[in-house]
C-alpha positions in Angstrom: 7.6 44.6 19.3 11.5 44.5 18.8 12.3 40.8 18.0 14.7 40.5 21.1 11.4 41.2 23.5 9.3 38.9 21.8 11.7 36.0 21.7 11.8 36.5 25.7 8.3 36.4 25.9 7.9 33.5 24.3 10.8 31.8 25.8 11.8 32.8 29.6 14.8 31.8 31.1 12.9 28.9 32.5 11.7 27.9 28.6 15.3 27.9 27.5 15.6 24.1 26.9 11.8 24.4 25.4 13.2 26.9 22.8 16.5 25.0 22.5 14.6 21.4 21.7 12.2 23.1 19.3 15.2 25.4 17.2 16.8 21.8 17.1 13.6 20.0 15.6 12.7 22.5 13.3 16.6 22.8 11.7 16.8 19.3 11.1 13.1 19.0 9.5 14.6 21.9 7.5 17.8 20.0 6.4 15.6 16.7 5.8 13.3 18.4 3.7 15.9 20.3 1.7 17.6 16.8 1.5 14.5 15.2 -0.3 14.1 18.1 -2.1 17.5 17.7 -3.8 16.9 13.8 -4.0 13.8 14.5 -6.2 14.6 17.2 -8.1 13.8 15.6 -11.4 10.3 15.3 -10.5 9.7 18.8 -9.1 8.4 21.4 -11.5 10.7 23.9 -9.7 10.2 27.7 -9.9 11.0 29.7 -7.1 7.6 30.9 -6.2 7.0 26.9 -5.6 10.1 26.2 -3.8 9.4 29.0 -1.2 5.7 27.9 -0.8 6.9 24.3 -0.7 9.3 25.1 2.7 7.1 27.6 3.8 4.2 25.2 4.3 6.5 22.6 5.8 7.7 25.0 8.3 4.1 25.1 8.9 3.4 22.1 9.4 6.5 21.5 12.0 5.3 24.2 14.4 2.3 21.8 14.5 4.3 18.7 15.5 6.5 20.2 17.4 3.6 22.2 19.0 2.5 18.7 19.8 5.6 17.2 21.0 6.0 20.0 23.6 2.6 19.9 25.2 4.2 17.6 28.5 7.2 19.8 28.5 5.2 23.0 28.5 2.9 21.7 31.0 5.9 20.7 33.2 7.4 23.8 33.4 4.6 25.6 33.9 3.4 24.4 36.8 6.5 23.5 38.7 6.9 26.0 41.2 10.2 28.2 41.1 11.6 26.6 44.3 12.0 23.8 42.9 14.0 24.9 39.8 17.1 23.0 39.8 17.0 20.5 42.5 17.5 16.8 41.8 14.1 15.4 40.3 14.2 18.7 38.3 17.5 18.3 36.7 17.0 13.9 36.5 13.2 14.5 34.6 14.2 17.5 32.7 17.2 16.0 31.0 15.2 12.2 31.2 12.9 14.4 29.0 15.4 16.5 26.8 17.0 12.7 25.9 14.1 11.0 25.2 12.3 13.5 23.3 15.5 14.3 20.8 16.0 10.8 20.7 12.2 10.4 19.0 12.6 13.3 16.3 16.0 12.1 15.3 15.4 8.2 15.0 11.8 9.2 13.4 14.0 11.4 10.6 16.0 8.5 10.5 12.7 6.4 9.4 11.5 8.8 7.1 14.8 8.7 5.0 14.3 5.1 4.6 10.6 5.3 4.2 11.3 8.1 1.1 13.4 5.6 -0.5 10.9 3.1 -0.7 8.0 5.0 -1.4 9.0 8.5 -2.1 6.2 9.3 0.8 6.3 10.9 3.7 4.6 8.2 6.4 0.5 7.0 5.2 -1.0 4.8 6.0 1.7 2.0 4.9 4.0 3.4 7.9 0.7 2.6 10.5 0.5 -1.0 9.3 4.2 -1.6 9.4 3.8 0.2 12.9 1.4 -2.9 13.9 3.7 -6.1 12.4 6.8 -4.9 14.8 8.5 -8.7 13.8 8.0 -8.7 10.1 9.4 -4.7 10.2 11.9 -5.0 12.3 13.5 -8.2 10.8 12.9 -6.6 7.3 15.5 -3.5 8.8 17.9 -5.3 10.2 18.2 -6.9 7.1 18.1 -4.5 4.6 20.3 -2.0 7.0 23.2 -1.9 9.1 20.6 -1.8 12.1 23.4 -1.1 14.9 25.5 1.2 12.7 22.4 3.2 12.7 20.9 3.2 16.2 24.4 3.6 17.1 23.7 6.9 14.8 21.1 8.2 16.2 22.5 7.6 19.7 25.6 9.9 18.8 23.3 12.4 17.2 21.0 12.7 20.1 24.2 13.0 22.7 26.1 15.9 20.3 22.6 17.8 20.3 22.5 17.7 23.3 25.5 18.7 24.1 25.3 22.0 22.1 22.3 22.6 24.1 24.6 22.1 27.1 27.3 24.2 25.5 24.8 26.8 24.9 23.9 26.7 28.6 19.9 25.7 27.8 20.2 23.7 31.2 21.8 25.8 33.1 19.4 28.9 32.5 16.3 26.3 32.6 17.8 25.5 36.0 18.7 28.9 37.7 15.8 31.8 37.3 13.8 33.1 39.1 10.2 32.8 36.2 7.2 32.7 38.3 3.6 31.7 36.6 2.3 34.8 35.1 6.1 34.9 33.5 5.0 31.1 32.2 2.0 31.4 31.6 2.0 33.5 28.0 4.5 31.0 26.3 2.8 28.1 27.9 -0.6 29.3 26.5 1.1 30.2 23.3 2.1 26.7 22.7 -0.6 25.1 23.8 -3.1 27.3 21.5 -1.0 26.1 18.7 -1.9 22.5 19.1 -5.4 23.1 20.4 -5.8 24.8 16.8 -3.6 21.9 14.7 -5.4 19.4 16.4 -9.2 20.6 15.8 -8.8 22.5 12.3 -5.4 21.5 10.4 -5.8 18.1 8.4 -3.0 17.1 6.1 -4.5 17.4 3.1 -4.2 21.3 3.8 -0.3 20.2 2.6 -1.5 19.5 -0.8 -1.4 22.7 -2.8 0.4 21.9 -5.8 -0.3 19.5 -9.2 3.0 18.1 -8.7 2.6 15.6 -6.0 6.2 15.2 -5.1 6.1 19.0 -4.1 2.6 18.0 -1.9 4.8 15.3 0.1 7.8 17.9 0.6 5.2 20.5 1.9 4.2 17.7 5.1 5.7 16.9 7.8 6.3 12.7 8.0 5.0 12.7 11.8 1.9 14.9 10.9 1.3 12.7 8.2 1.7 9.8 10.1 -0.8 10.4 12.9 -3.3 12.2 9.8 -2.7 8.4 8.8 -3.4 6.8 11.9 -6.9 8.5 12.3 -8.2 8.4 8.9 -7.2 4.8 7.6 -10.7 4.8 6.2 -12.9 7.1 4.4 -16.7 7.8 4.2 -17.3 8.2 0.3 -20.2 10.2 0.7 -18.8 12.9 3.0 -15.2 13.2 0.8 -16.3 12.1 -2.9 -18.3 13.2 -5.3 -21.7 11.3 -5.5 -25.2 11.0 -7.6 -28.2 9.3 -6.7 -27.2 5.7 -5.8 -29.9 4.0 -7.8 -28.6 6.3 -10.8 -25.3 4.8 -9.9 -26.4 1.4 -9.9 -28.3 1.4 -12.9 -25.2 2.8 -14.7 -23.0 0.0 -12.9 -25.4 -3.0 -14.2 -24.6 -1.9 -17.6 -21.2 -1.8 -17.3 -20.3 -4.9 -15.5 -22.4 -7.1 -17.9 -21.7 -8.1 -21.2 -23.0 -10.0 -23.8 -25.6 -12.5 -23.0 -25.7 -11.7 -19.1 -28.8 -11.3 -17.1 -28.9 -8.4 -14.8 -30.5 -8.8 -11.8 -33.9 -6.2 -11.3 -33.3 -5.7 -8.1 -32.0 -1.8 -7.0 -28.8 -1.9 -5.5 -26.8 -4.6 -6.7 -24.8 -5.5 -9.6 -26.0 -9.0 -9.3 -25.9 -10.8 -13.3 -26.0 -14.4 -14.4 -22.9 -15.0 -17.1 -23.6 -17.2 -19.4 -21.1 -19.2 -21.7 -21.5 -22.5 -23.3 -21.9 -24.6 -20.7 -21.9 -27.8 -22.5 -18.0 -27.3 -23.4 -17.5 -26.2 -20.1 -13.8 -27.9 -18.4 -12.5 -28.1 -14.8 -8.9 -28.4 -14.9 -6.8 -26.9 -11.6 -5.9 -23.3 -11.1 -2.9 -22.5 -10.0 -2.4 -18.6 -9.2 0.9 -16.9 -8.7 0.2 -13.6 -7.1 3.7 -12.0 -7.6 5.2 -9.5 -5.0 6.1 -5.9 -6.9 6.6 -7.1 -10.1 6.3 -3.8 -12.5 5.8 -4.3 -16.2 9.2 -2.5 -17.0 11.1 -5.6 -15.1 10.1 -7.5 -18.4 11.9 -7.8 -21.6 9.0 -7.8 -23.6 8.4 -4.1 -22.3 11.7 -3.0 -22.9 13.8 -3.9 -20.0 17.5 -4.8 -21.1 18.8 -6.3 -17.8 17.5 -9.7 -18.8 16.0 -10.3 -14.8 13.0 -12.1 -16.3 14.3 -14.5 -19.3 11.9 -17.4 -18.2 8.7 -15.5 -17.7 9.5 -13.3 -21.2 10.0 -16.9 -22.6 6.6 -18.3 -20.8 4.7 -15.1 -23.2 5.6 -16.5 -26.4 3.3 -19.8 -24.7 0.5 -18.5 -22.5 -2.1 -16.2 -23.3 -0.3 -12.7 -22.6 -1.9 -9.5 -21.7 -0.2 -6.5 -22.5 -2.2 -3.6 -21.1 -2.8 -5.0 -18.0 -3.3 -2.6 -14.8 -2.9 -2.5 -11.0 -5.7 -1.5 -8.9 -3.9 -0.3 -6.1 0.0 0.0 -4.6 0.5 -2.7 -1.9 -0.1 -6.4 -1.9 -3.4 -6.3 0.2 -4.6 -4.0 -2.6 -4.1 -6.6 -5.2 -5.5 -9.4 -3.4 -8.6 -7.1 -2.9 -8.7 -7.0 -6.3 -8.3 -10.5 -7.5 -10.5 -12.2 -4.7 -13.4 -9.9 -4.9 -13.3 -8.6 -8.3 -13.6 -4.7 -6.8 -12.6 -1.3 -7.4 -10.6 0.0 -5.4 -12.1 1.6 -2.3 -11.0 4.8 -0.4 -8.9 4.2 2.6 -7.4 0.7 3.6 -7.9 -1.9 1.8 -10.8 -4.5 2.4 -8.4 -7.1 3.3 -7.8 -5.0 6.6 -11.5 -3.7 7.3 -13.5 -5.4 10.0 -16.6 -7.4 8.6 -14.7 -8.8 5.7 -15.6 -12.6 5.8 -18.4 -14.6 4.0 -17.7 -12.1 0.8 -19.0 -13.4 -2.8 -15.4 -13.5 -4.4 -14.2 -16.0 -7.1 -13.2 -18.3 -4.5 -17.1 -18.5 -4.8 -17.5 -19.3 -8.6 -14.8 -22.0 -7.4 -16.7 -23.6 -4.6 -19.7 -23.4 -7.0 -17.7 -25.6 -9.3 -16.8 -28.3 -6.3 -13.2 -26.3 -6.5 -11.1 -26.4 -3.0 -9.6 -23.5 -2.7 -5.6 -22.9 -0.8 -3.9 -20.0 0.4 -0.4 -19.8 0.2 2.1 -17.5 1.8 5.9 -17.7 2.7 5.6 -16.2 6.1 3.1 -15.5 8.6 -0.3 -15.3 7.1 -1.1 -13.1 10.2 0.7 -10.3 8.6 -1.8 -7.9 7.0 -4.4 -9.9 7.9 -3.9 -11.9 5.0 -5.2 -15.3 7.3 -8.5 -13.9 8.5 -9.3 -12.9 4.8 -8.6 -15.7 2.8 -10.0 -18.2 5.9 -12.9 -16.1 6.4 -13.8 -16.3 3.0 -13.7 -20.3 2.5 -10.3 -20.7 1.8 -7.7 -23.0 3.6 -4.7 -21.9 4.8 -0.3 -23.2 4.1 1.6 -20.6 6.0 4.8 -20.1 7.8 2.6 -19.6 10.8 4.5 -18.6 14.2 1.5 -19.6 16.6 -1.5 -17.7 16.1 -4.4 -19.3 15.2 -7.7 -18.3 12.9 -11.1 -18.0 14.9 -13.3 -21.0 15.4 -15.5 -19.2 13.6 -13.7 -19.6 10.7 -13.4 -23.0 9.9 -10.5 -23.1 7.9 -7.9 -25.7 7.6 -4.1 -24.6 8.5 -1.0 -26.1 7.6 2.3 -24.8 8.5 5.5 -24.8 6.5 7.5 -27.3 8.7 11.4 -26.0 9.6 12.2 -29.2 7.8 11.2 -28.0 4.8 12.8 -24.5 5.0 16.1 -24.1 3.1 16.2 -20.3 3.4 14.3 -17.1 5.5 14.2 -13.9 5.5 12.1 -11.3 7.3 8.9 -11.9 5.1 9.3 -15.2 5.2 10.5 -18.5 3.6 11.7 -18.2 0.1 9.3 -18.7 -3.7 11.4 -22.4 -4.0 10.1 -23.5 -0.9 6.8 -22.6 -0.6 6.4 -23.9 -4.1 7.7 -27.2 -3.1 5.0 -26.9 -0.4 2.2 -26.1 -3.2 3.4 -29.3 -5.3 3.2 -31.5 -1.9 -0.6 -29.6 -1.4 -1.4 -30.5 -5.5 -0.3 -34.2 -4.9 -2.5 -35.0 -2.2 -5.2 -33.1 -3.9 -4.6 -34.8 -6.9 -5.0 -38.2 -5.2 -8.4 -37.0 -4.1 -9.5 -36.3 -7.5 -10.6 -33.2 -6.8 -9.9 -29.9 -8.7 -7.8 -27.3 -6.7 -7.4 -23.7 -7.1 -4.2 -22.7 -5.1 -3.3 -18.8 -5.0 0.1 -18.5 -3.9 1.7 -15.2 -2.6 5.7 -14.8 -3.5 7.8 -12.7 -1.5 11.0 -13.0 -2.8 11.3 -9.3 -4.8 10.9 -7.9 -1.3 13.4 -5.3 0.4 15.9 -6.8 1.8 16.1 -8.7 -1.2 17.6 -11.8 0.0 17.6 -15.4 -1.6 19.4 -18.7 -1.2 22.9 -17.8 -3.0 24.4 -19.9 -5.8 20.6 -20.1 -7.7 21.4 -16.6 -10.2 24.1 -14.6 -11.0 23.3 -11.6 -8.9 24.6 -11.5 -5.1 21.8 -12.0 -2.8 20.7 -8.9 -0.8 22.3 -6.4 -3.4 19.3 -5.2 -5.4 15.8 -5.3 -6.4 17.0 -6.6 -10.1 18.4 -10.0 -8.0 15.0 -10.3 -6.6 13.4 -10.0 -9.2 15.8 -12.2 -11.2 15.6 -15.0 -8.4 11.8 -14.4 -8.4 11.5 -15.6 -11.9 14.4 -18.3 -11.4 11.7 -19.5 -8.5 8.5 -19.7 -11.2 10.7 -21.5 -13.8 12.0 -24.3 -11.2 8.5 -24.3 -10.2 6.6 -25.5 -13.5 9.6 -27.6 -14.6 8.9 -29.8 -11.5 5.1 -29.8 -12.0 5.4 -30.8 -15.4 6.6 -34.2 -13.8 3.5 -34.2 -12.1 0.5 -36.2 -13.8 -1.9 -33.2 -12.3 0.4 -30.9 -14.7 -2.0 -31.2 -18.1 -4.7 -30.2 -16.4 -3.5 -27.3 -14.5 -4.0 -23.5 -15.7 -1.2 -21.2 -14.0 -2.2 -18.1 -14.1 1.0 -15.7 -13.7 -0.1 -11.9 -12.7 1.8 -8.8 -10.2 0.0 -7.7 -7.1 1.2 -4.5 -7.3 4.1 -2.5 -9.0 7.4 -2.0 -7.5 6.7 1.6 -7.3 3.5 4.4 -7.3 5.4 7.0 -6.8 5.1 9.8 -9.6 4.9 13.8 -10.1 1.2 13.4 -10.5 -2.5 12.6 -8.3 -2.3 9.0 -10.1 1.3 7.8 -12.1 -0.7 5.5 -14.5 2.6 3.7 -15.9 3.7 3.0 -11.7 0.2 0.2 -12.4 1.2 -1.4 -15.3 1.8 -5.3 -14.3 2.2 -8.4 -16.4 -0.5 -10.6 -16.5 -0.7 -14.5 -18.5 -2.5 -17.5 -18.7 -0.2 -20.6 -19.3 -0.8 -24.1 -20.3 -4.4 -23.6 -21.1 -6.4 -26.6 -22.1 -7.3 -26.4 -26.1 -6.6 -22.7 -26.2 -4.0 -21.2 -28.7 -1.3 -18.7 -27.3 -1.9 -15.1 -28.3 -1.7 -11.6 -27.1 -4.4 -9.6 -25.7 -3.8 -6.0 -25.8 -6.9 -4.5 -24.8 -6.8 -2.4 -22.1 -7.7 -4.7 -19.0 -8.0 -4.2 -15.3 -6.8 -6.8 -12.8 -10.1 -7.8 -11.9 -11.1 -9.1 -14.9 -8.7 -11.4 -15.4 -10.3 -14.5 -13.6 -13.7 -13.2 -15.0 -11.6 -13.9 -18.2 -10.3 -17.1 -17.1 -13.9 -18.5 -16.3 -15.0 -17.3 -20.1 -12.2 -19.5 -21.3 -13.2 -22.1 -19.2 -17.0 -21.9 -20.7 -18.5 -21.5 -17.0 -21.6 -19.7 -16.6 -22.6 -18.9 -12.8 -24.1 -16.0 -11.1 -22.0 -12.9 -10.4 -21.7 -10.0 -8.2 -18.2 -8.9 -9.8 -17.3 -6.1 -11.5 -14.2 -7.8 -13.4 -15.5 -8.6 -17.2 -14.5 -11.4 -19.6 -12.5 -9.0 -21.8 -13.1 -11.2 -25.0 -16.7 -10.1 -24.9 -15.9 -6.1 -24.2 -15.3 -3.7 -27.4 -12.7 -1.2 -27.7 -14.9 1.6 -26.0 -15.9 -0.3 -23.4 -12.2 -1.0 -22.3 -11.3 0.6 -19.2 -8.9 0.1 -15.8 -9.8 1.5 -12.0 -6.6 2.2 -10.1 -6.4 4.4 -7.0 -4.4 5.0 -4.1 -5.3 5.8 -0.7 -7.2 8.8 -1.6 -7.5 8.7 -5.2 -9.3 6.8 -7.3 -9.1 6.5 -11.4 -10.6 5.6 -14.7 -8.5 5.1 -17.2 -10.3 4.5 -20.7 -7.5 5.0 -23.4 -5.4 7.9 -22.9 -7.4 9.5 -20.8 -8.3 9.2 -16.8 -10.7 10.7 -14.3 -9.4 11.0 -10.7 -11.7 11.6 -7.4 -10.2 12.9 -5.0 -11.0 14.1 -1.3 -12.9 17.6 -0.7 -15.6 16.3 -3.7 -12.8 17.4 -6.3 -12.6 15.4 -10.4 -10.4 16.3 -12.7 -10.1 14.7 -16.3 -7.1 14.6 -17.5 -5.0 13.1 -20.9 -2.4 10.6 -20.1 0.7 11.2 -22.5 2.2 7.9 -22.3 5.3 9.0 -24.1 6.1 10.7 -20.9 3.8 9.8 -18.2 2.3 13.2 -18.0 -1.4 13.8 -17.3 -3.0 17.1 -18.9 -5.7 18.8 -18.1 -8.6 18.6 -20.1 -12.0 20.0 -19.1 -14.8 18.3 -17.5 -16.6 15.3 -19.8 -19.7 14.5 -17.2 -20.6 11.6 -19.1 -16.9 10.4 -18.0 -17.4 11.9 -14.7 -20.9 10.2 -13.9 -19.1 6.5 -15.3 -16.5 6.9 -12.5 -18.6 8.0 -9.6 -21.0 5.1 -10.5 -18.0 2.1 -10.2 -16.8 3.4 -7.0 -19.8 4.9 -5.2 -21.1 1.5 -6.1 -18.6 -0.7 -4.6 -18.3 1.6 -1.7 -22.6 1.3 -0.8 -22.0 -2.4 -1.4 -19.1 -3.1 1.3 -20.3 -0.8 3.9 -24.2 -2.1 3.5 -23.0 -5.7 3.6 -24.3 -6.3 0.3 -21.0 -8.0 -0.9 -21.8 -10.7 1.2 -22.8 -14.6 -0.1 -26.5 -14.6 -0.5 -27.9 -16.5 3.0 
């Protein structure tokens, strides 16, 4: 069929506008994609059999979304009767339409530009969160952007497309012919088919073709991806992971969250064990945890960095009980807390922080109570965010937020106290700054002192946050201009922090325990970039403990299980964190994941689950970040499945749950 014939078949006279808006989408997802393209190129493993399949299976993907974006227009013009064509309400919801619909695709390529420069994604699940806390985001861009330079963008952009539609005379032909039904009907159905068929039988995942995952993300298209996101924030191990027997996986998982001198409990599926330590020496002194937002390894000076952004916490090593090799479960700050509280792989999906049926969890703020601990959340802004207030609250903690108004359930229980505007000397979009909400921990630690009663406080910065803004006059790097100043005011923040507690008579009994949610980045050319989870993690001012480095390979969650070894506490357990002073050297490992992947790293090597039931072993050349493919160990393979197969039975059978 000559091409002329075809294109009218598929676009009448009355689809003009149709073919107009969907030639416009498709040549700017083109230009986008090239643009990121160009923007990553370092990471790309570029041939040009993988550059063609790479914008081949984009433009894929875009004839789904657009397919999907059409579906009212299409339906609209095929049913409005020809008499109508042109007349007022024609012309006023055709061009409503035309405005509104390039107005969507052009500000939505506006968000993925800044969304790729965050996270060199397209939009996951991160961009449905953010879709959900519309204050937190939206004061977060019009700080970190010149928010009316760029809606007035996108305005201007969306008026000169569509006046080269207009000049093109796509209204006027959409307007004046004479296109009956049957003339409708086979572009219509056309269309239509194409979404019936993206919507029942194209996932995203279908994207991911290559072992470079940069050249994965280019294939997608960021609104596919986001509403891919929006339906499957969480996954059902069984159905996408490789699996054994449960009880096979539970036996394995006994053995390998116990170490020396535990008990393991008989029963089948739980990794229930009694740690015991020397009870007699055991001491209570206050914990004080500062959770720190995106704070990589590489910002440090005692891995390398030469931009001297963390002099007091590289000067805090040389005091504190460092560990070196210390790894990130996950990419976002929910992830981390999942980690720390609960003392859990990572699960597949969102984190647990955000799941339903997340309350009355056995967690270390447990072992605390257990030890007549009370136990404090802390948070800059609005602990509503993430759902950072339901967790901690529902799990026995109180709450000291920058709370605008909403409240914690009854059910609950948990004690709230706000950040006063008194006590506020600077704000941002995520919140108050690290200075004043640790003057706000050191008010909390007085009164709890006077009660003679241990505390454990975990406070949440958020300071080395996009848009990167701090009181001025505190560092030598203008506020607002760059992640190092963040970063840099961030540890300013911890160092004003301690010399003021030191006044404190609370202060010799007081552990601070100094450790990164996250890194500052995950992204990387491969399924898991294992240097993207390498955080700092210490122990300072340590009752009767030397200073010392630690450099075996350690996991975030066993670094309160450490703590409590220190501390000589023996209590019962259903953690998988270890006291890493018991483990030996084969028995060191770290679990990190994403989303969809999840990892075992045990020296240079790591095993990674992914969806479809896939595992690939690979060897981690740290020299350059690269993983290798090595073949298949099963005894590696069977050690994976059995941490996260575990921790997945556990959460969804409620068997993570305080015992009743």
């Amino acid at each position: 069929m000559p091409k002329y014939i075809l294109m009218h078949k598929l676009f009448p006279k009355r689809f003009t506008l149709l073919k107009s808006y969907i030639f416009t989408f498709l040549s700017i997802s083109f230009v986008v994609r090239l643009f990121f393209y160009i923007w990553s190129f370092n990471e790309i493993d570029f041939s040009i059999i993988s550059f063609l399949r790479t914008f081949i299976t984009g433009l894929f993907f875009d004839l789904g979304v657009i397919s999907f974006f059409t579906i009212p227009f299409v339906l609209y013009l095929l049913l409005i009767p020809k008499q109508f064509y042109g007349n007022v309400i024609d012309k006023l919801i055709i061009n409503f339409a035309y405005f509104v619909g390039v107005l969507i695709f052009v500000f939505t390529f506006f968000a993925e530009i800044t969304f790729w420069e965050e996270f060199k994604r397209r939009f996951n699940f991160i961009a449905v969160d953010y879709l959900i806390y519309t204050y937190e985001v939206i004061e977060n861009i019009n700080q970190s952007y010149p928010l009316p330079l760029l809606i007035t963008g996108v305005i201007l952009i969306t008026l000169v497309l569509i006046f080269i539609a207009k000049k093109k005379k796509s209204f006027q032909q959409t307007f004046h012919n004479e296109d009956g039904f049957k003339t409708k009907l086979i572009p219509a159905s056309f269309w239509l088919v194409i979404a019936v068929i993206f919507g029942l039988f194209i996932q995203n995942k279908s994207a991911e073709w290559s072992t470079n995952r940069y050249e994965n993300e280019l294939s997608k298209s960021g609104i596919y991806s986001f509403f891919s996101a929006f339906r499957n924030n969480e996954l059902n191990f069984n159905e996408f992971y490789k699996t054994n027997d449960i009880n096979k996986s539970f036996t394995q998982a006994k053995k390998l969250v116990a170490t020396k001198n535990d008990a393991i409990s008989k029963s089948a599926k739980t990794i229930e064990h009694f740690v015991k330590n020397t009870d007699s020496l055991a001491i209570k002194p206050n914990v004080i945890l500062i959770c720190i937002e995106s704070l990589s390894a590489n910002f440090m000076k005692t891995f390398g960095n030469t931009k001297n952004i963390t002099p007091y916490l590289d000067d805090l090593v040389g005091e504190s009980i460092f560990f070196t090799n210390t790894y990130a479960t996950g990419t976002r700050t929910i992830r981390g807390m999942e980690a720390i509280i609960l003392s859990v792989p990572p699960t597949p999906g969102r984190s647990i922080v955000k799941r339903p049926n997340n309350n009355n969890l056995f967690s270390i703020g447990e072992i605390f109570k257990q030890k007549r601990y009370s136990r404090t959340f802390f948070y800059g802004g609005d602990g509503y965010f993430d759902n950072m207030n339901q967790f901690f609250g529902g799990n026995g903690f109180d709450i000291v937020d920058r709370g605008r108004g909403f409240l914690l359930g009854d059910s609950f229980n948990a004690k709230r106290t706000n950040i006063n505007d008194n006590e506020v000397t600077f704000e941002n979009a995520w919140g108050v700054c690290d200075e004043n909400v640790y003057d706000k921990v050191i008010q909390q630690a007085d009164i709890a002192h006077k009660k003679n009663k241990p505390f454990f406080n975990f406070i949440m910065t958020t300071s080395n946050h996009r848009p990167y803004t701090y009181p001025e006059n505190k560092i030598d790097i203008p506020s607002g201009t760059s992640r190092e100043g963040a970063v840099k005011y961030t540890d300013f923040a911890i160092k004003e922090f301690i010399t003021k507690a030191k006044l404190k008579p609370w202060f010799k009994n007081t552990v601070f325990v100094i450790m990164s949610d996250h890194c500052a980045s995950s992204a990387g050319r491969s399924e898991l970039d294992i240097a993207n989870y390498h955080i700092p993690a210490m122990l300072y001012n340590l009752p009767n403990i030397g200073t010392k480095k630690i450099n075996k390979l350690t996991s975030q969650i066993d670094i309160f299980p450490t703590l409590f070894g220190y501390l000589n506490w023996s209590y019962k357990s259903k953690l998988f964190g270890r006291d890493i002073t018991k483990i030996t050297k084969n028995q060191e490992r770290a679990l990190i994941g994403n989303y969809q992947k999840l990892g075992l790293l045990k020296a240079n090597k790591v095993l990674v689950l992914g969806t479809v039931k896939t595992a690939n072993l690979y060897n981690w050349d740290q020299k350059n970040n690269n993983l290798n493919l090595l073949g298949m160990n099963i005894s590696f393979l069977n050690e994976t499945i059995s941490y996260y197969q575990t921790a997945d039975y556990l959460f969804q059978n409620d068997l993570m749950e305080l015992d009743k």
